[in-house]
BABASE-517542 format. One line per 8 residues: their letters; for each residue x, y, z of N, C-alpha, C. Coordinates in steps of 0.1 Angstrom, whole numbers, plus 5000, padded with zeros to 4 digits. Layout:
<atoms>
a	X/Y/Z/X/Y/Z/X/Y/Z ~ ...
</atoms>
This chain:
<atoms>
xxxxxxxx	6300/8780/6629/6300/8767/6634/6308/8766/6647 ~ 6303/8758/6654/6315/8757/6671/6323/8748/6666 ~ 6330/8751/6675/6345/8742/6677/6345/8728/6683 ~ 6358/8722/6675/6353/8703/6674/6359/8699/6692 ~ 6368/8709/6696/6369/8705/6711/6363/8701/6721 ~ 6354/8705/6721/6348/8697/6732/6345/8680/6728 ~ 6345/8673/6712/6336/8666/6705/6351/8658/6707 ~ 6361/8660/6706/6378/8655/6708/6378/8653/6720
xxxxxxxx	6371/8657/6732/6374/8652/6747/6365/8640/6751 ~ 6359/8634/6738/6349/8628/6741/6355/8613/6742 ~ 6352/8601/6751/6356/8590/6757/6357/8577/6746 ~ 6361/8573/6743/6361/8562/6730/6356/8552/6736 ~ 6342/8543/6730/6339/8534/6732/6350/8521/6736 ~ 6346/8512/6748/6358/8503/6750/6356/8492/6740 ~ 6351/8492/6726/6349/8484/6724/6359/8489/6707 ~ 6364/8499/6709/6366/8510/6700/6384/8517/6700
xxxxxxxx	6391/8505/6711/6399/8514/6722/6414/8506/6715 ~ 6413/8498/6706/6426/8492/6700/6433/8478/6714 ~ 6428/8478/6723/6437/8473/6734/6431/8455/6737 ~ 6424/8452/6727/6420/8440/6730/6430/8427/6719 ~ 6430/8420/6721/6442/8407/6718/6435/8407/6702 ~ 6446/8403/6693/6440/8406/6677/6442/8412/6674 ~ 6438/8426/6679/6432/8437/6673/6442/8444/6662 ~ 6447/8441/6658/6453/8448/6637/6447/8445/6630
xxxxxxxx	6437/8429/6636/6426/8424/6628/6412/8424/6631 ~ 6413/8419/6643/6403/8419/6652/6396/8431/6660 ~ 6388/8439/6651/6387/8453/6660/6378/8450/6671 ~ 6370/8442/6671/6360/8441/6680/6351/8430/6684 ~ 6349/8424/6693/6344/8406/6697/6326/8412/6702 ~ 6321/8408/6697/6301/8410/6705/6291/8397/6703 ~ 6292/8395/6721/6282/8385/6719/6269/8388/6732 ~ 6258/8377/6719/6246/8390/6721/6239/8379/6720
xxxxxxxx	6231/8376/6731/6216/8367/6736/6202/8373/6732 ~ 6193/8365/6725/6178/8374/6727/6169/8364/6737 ~ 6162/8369/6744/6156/8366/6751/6142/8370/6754 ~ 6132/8364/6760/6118/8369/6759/6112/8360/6771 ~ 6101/8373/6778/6098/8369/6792/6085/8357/6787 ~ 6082/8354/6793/6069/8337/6791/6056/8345/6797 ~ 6049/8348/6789/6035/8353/6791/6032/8367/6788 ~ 6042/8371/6783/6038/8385/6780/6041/8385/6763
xxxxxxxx	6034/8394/6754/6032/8394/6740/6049/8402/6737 ~ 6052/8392/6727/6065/8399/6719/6066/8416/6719 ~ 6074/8422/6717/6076/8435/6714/6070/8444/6702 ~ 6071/8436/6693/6067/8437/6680/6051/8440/6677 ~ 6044/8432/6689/6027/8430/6689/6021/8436/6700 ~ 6031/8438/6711/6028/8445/6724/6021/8461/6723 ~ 6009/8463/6732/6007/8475/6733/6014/8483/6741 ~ 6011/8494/6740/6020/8506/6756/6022/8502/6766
xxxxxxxx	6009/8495/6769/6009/8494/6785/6013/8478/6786 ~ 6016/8470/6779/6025/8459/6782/6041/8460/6781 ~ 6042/8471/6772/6063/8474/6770/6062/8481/6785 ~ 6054/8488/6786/6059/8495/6803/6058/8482/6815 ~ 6049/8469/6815/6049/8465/6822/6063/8457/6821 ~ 6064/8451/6811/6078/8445/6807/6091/8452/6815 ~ 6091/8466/6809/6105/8476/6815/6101/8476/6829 ~ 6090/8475/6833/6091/8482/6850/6096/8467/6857
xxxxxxxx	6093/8458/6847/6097/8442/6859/6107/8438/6850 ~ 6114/8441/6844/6131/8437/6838/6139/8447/6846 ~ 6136/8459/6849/6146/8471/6852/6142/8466/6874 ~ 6130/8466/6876/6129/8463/6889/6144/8449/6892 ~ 6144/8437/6888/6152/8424/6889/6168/8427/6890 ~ 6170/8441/6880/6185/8446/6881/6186/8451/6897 ~ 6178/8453/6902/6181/8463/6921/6180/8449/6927 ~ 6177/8439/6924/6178/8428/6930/6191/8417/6932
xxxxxxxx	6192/8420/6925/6207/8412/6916/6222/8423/6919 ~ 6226/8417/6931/6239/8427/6937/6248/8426/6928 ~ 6252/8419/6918/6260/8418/6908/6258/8430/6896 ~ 6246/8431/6898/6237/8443/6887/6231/8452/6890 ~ 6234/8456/6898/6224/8466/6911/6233/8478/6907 ~ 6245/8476/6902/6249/8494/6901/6249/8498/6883 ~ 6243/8489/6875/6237/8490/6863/6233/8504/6862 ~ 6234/8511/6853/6227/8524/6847/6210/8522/6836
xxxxxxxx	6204/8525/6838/6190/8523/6837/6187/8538/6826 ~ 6186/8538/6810/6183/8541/6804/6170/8542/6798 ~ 6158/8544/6800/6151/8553/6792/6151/8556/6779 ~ 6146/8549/6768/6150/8562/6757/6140/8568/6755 ~ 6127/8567/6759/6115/8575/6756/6121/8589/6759 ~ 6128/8589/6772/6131/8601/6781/6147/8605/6766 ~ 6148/8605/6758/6159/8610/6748/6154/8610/6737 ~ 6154/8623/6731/6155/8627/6720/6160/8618/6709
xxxxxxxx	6156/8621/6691/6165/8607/6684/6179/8612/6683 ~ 6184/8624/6684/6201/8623/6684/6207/8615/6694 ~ 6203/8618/6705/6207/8613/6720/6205/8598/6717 ~ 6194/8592/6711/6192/8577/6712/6200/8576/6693 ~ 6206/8584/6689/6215/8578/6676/6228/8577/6682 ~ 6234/8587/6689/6246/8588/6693/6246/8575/6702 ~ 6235/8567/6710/6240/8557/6715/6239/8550/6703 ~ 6237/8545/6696/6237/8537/6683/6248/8534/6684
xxxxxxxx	6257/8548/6676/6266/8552/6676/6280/8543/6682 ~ 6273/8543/6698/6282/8537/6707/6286/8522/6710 ~ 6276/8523/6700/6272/8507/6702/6266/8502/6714 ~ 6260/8512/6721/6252/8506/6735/6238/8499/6732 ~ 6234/8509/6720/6220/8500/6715/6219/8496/6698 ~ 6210/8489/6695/6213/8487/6681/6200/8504/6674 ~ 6204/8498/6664/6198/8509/6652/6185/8508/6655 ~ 6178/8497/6654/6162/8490/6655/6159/8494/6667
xxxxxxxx	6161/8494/6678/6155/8504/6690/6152/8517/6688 ~ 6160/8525/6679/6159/8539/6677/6146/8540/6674 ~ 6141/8535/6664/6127/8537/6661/6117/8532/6661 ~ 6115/8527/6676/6104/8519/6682/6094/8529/6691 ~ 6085/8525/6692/6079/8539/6704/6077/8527/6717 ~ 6070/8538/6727/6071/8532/6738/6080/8529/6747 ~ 6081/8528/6759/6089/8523/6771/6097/8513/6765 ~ 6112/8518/6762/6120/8507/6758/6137/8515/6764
xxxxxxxx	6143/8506/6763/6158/8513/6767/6167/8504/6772 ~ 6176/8507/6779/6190/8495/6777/6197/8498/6798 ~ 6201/8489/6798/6207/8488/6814/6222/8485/6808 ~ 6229/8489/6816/6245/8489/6806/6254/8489/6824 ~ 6268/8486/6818/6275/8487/6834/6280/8505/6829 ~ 6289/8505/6837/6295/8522/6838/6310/8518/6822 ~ 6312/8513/6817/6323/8508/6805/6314/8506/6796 ~ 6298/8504/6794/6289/8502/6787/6299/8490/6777
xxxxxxxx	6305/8482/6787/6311/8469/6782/6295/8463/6781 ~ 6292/8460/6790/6278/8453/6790/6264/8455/6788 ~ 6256/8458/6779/6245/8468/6779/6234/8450/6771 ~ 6225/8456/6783/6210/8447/6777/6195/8456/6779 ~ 6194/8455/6762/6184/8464/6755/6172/8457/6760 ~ 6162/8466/6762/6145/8460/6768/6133/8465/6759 ~ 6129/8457/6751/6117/8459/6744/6124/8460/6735 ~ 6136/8456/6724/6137/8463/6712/6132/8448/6699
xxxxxxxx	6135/8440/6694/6134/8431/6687/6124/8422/6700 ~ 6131/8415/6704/6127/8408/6715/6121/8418/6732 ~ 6122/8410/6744/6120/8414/6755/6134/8420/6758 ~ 6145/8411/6756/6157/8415/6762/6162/8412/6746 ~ 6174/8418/6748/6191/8418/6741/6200/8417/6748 ~ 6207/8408/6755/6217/8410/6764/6226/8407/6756 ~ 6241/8421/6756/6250/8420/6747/6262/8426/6760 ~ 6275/8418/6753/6287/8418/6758/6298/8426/6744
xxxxxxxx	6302/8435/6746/6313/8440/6736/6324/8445/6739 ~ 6337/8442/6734/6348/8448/6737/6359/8447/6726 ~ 6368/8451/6730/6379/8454/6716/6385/8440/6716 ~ 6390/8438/6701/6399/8423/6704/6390/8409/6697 ~ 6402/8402/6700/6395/8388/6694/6391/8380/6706 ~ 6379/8382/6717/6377/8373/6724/6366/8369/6727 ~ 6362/8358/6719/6348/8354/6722/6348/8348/6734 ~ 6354/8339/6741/6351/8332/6755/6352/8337/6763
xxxxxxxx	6361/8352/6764/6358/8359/6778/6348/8363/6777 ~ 6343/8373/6768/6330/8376/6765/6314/8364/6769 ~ 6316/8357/6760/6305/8344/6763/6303/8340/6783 ~ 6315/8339/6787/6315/8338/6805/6312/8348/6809 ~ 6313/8357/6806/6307/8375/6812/6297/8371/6806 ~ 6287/8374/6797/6273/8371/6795/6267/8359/6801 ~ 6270/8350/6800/6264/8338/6805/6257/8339/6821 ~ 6271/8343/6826/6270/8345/6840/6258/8356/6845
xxxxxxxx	6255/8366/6833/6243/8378/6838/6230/8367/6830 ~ 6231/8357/6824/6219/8353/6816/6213/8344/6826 ~ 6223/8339/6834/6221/8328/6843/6212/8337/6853 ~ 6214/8348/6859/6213/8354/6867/6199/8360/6869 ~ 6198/8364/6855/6183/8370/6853/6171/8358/6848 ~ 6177/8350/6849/6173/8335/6845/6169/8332/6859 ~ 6175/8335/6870/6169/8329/6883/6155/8338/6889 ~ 6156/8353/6878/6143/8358/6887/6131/8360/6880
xxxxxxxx	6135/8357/6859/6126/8361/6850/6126/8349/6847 ~ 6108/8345/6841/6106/8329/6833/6108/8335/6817 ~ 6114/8332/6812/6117/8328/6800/6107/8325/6790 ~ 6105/8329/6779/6101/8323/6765/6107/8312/6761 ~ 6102/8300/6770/6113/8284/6766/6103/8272/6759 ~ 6108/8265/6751/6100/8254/6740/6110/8243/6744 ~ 6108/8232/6747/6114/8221/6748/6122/8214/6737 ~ 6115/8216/6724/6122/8212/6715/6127/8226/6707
xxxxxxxx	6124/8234/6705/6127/8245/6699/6138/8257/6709 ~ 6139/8252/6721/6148/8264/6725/6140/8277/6728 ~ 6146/8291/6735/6145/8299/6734/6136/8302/6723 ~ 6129/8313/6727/6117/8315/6719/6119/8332/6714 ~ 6120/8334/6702/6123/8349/6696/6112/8351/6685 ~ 6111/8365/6687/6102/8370/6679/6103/8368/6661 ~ 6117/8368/6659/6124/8362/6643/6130/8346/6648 ~ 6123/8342/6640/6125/8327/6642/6142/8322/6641
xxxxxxxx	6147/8331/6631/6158/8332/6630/6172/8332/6641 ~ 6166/8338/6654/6168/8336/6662/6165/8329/6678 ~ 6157/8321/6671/6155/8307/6679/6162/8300/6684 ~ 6163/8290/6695/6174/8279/6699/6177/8285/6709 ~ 6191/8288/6708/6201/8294/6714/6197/8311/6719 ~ 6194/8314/6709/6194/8329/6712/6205/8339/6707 ~ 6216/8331/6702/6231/8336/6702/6238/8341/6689 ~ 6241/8352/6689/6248/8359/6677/6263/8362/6681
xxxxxxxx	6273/8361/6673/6285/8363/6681/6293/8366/6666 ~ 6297/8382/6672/6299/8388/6660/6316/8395/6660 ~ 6319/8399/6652/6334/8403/6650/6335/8413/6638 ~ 6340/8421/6643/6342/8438/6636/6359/8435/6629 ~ 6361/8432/6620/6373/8430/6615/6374/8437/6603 ~ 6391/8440/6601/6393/8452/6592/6403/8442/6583 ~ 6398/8443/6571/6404/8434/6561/6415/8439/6546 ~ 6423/8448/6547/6427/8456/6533/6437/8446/6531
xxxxxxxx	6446/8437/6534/6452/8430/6528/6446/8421/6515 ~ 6432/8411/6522/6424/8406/6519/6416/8412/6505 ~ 6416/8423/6503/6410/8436/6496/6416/8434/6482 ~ 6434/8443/6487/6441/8447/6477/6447/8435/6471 ~ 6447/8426/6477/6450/8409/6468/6440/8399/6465 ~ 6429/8407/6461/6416/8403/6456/6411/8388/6456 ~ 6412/8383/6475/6414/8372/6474/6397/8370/6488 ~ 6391/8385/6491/6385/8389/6501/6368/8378/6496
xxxxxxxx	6369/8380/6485/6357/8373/6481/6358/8358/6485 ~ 6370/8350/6484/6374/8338/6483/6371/8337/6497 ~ 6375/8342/6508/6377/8338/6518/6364/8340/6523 ~ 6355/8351/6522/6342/8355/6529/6333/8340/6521 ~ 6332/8340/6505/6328/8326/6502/6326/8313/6512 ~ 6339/8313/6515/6344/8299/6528/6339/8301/6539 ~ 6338/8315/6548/6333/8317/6556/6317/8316/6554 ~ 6308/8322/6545/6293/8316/6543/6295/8300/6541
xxxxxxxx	6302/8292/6539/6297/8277/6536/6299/8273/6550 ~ 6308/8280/6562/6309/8277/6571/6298/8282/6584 ~ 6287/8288/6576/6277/8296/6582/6279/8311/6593 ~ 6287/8316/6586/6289/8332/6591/6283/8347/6580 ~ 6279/8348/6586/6275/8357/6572/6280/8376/6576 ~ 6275/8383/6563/6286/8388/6562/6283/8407/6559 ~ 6284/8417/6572/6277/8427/6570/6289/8436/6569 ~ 6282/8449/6573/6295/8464/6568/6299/8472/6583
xxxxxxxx	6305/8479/6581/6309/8483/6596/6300/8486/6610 ~ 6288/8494/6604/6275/8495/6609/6265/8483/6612 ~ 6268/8472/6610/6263/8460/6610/6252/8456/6603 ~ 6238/8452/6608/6229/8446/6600/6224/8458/6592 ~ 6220/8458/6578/6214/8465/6564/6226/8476/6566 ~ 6237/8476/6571/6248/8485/6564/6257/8480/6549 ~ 6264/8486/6540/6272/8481/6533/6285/8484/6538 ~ 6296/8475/6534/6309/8474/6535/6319/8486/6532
xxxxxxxx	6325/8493/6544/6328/8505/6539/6342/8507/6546 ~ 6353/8508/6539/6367/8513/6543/6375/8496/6550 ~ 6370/8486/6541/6375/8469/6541/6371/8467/6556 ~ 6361/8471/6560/6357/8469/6576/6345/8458/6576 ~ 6350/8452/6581/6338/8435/6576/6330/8430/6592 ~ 6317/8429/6590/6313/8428/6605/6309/8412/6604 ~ 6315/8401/6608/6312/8387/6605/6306/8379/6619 ~ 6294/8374/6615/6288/8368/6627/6282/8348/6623
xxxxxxxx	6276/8343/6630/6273/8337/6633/6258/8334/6622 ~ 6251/8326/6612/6238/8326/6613/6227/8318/6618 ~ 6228/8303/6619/6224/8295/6632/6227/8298/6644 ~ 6215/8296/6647/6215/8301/6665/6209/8285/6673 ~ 6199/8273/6661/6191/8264/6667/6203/8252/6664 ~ 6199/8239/6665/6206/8233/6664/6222/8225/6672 ~ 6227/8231/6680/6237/8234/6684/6237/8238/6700 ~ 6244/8232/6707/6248/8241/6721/6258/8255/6713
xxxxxxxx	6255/8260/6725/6263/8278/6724/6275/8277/6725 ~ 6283/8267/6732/6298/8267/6730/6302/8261/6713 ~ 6293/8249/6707/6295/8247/6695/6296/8256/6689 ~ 6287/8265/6686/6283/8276/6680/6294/8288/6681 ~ 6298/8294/6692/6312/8298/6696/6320/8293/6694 ~ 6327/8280/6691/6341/8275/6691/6340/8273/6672 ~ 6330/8271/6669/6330/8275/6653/6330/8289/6645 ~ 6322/8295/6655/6326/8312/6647/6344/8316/6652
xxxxxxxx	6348/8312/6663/6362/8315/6666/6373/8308/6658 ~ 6372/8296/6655/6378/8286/6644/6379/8293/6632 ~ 6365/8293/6626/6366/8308/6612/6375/8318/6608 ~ 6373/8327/6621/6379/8341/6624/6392/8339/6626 ~ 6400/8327/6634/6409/8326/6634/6417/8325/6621 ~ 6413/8319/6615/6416/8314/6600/6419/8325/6593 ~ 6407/8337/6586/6403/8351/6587/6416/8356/6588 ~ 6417/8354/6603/6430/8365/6604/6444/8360/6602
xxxxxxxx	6448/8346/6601/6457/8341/6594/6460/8346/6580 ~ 6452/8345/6572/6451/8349/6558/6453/8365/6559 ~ 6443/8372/6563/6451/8384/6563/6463/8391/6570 ~ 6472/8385/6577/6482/8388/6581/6490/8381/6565 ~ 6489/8370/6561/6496/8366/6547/6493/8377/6539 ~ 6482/8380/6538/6482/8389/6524/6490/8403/6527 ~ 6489/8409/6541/6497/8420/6538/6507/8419/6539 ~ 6516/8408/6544/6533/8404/6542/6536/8409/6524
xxxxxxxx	6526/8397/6520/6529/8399/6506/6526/8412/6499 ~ 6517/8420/6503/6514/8437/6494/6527/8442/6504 ~ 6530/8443/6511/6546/8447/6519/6556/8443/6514 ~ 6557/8432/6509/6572/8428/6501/6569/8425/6486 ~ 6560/8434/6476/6556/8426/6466/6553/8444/6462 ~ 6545/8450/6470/6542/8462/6464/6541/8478/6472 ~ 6551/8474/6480/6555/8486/6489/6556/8498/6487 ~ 6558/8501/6473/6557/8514/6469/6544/8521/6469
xxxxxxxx	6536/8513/6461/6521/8510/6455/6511/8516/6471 ~ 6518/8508/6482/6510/8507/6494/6516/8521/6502 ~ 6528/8526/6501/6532/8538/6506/6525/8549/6499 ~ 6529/8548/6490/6518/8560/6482/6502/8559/6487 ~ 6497/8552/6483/6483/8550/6489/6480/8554/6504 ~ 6488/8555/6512/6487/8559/6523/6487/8571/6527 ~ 6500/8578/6521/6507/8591/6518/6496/8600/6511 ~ 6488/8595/6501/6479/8601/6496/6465/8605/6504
xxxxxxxx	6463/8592/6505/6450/8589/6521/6453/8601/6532 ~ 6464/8609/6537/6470/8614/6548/6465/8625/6543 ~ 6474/8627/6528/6473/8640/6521/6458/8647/6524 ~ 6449/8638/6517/6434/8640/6515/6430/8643/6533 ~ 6428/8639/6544/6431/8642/6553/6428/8650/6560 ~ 6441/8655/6557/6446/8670/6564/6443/8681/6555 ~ 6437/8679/6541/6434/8690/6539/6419/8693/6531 ~ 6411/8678/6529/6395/8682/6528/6389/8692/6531
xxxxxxxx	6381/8699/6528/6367/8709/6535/6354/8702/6534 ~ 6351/8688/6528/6343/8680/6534/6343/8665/6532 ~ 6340/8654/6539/6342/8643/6540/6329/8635/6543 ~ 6325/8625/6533/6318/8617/6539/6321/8606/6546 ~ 6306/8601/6551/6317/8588/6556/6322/8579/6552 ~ 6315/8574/6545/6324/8565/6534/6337/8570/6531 ~ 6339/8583/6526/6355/8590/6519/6366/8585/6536 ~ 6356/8588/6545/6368/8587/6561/6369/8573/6561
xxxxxxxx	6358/8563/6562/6362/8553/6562/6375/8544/6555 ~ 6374/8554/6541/6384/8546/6530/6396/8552/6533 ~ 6396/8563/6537/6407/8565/6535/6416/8563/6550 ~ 6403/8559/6563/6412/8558/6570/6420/8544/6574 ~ 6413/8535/6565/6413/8520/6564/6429/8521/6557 ~ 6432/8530/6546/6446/8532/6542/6456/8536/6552 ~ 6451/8545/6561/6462/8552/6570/6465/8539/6581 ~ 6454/8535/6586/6456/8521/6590/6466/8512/6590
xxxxxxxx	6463/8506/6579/6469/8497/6572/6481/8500/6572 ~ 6490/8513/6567/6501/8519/6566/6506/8519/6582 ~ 6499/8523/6595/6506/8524/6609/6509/8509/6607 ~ 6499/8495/6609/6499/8482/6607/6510/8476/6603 ~ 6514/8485/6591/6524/8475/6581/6536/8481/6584 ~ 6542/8491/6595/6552/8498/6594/6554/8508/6586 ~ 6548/8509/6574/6548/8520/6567/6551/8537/6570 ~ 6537/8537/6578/6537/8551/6581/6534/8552/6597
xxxxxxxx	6548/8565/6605/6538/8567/6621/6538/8581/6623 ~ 6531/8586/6615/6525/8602/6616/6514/8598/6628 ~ 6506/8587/6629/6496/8588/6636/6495/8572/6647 ~ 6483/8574/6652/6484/8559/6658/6471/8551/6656 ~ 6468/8537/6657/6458/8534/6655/6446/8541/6661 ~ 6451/8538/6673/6438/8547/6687/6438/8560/6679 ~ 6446/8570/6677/6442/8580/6671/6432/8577/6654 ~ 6439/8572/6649/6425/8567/6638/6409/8564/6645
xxxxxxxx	6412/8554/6654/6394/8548/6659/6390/8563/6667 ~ 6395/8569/6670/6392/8584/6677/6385/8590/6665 ~ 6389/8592/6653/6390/8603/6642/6374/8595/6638 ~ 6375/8581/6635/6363/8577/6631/6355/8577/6638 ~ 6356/8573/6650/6338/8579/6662/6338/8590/6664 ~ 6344/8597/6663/6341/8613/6666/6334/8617/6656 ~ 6336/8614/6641/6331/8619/6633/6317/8614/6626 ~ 6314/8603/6634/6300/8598/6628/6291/8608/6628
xxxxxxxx	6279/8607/6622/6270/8616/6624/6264/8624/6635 ~ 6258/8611/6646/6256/8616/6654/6262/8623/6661 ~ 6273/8619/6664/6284/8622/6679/6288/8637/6671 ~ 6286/8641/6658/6289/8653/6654/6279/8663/6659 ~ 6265/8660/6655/6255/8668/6661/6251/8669/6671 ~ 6253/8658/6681/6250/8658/6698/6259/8671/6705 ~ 6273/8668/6699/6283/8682/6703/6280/8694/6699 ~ 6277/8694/6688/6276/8707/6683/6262/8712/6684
xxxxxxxx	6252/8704/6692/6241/8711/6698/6227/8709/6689 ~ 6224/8705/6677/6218/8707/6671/6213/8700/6658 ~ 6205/8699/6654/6206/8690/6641/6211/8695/6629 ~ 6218/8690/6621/6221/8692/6607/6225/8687/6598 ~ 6223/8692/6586/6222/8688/6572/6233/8681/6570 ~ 6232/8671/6559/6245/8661/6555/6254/8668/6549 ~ 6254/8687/6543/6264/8692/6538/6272/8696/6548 ~ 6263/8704/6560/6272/8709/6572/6281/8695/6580
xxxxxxxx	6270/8683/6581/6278/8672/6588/6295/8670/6582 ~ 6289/8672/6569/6307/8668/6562/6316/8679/6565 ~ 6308/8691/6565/6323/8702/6568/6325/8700/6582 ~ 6316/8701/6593/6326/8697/6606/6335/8683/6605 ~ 6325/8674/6599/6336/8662/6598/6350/8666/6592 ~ 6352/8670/6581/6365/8678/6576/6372/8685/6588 ~ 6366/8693/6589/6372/8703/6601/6376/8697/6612 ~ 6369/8684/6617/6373/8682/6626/6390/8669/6631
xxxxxxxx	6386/8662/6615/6399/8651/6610/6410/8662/6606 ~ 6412/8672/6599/6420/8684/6602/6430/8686/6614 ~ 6418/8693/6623/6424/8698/6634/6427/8684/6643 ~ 6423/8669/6647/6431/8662/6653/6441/8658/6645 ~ 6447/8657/6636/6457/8653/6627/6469/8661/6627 ~ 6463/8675/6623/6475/8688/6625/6480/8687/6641 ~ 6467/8681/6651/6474/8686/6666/6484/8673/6666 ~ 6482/8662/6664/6491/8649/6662/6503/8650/6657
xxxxxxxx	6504/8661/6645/6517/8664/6638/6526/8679/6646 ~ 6516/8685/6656/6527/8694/6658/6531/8684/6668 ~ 6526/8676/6675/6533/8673/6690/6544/8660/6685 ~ 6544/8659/6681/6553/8649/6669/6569/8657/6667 ~ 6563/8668/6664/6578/8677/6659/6583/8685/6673 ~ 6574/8687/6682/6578/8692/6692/6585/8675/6701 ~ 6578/8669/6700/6591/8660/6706/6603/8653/6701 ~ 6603/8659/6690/6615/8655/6679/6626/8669/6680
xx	6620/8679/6689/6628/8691/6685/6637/8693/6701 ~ 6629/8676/6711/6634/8678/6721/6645/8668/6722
</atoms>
């Protein structure tokens, strides 16, 4: 098998990067418009030669628009499915594009802060993502490109119904506004149900790290929005932000209390988590998830600083599936994926601990 180095030099999504406001709770803010051109058949119904007409006059409007003119212009027909999983991966495109045929693909800035998917669910996806708890910077960065492509493309618009989407579900507004939040306080003081409960009455609903049809894996909770009609888009944003605030109130409470109530309980569990680590020969993702959600939690709580968070969110994108096989050249099986994954949380951990002791020896 090659070596995980080259797969360690690889760039951490900015949405992935620890440096956004929140973020011990808040891993990540995405908000995300659907949208659809007025006269041409949904995505869903469209033949070949209408998804290519669609991409050639959504991707033409970007060279028009000096604001968006230095946009990157993706293709996924032109990529292979690792190439279009590892963007998954990145979060530049969703899962549901992967397996669409035809002329479809995503325009993104150079931070792939900004990326709007073409042809996937809808005509457009225009999505804003970054680290942190911030939905209103976000919402004025998007708005401002919706406005924009708004002055050169007619719209799928209903007077009384709003925005017009292929899932009705996504009617109105258009607007999904989501939050990647990491919950183990909430977890270990078995109070996670109560509070996600409150959040559904408040209309947020409630997926797994990987987002829509993923399950909840290493207390990583992806919470969005489910009304999109009804509502202006600031309503709709100053209520999902209201929630989450809340959210993360409660979980800063709960881990004061497993810190002053069962500190031993929570050292061990972490110390253990580390152990497992550094010395697996294979890992799924789920096993990395959980156990990195402990090591986590322990940098978070003061507990433990063998490592750092950024180095955690490193250990977990590097090791997804795809971004394993794109480096390593090739496709492979879920037994080989786990032993590089092993091999690879290993060797960034061990290199974390020598440079640790070498600056301790200075």
């Amino acid at each position: 098998m090659k070596s995980c180095s080259k797969l360690q030099r690889t760039t951490l999504p900015v949405w992935f990067d620890n440096k956004g406001p929140e973020s011990d709770v808040v891993i990540s803010t995405r908000i995300r418009l659907a949208r659809n051109l007025a006269g041409y058949t949904f995505p869903n119904k469209a033949l070949p030669r209408e998804k290519k007409a669609v991409f050639k006059k959504v991707t033409a409007v970007f060279s028009e628009l000096p604001p968006l003119s230095s946009f990157e212009v993706i293709n996924l027909s032109g990529l292979d499915k690792l190439q279009q999983q590892f963007l998954a991966e990145q979060r530049v495109i969703s899962q549901d594009i992967v397996g669409v045929d035809g002329d479809r693909g995503v325009v993104c800035d150079s931070s792939r802060r900004i990326n709007i998917m073409i042809n996937e669910e809808d005509h457009l996806r225009l999505q804003c993502i970054d680290s942190g708890f911030r939905p209103q910077e976000l919402w004025n960065a998007l708005d401002m490109i919706d406005d924009s492509l708004g002055c050169k493309l007619a719209f799928a618009y209903d007077c009384t119904r709003g925005f017009l989407t292929s899932c009705p579900t996504n009617s109105g507004t258009g607007l999904r506004v989501s939050f990647l939040l990491h919950l183990p306080g909430l977890v270990l003081t078995k109070t996670i149900d109560q509070v996600l409960q409150g959040a559904s009455q408040m209309g947020i609903a409630t997926r797994g790290f990987l987002g829509e049809h993923s399950d909840v894996m290493g207390n990583f909770f992806q919470l969005s929005n489910q009304a999109t009609m009804g509502s202006h888009e600031k309503q709709f944003l100053g209520s999902a932000q209201e929630v989450i605030s809340e959210i993360v109130f409660h979980e800063r409470r709960a881990r004061e209390k497993i810190v002053e109530e069962a500190s031993l309980e929570v050292s061990d569990k972490v110390h253990r988590s580390y152990g497992i680590l550094t010395h697996a020969r294979t890992l799924s993702m789920g096993e990395l998830l959980n156990l990195s959600s402990a090591l986590r939690l322990g940098v978070e709580c003061s507990i433990y600083d063998e490592v750092t968070v950024e180095q955690i969110n490193r250990i977990i994108c590097l090791s997804m599936p795809a971004h394993i096989q794109f480096h390593h050249g090739s496709a492979l099986d879920v037994r080989e994926i786990g032993v590089l994954r092993a091999e690879l949380v290993r060797e960034l951990l061990h290199k974390k601990r020598r440079r640790t002791k070498a600056s301790q020896l200075q």
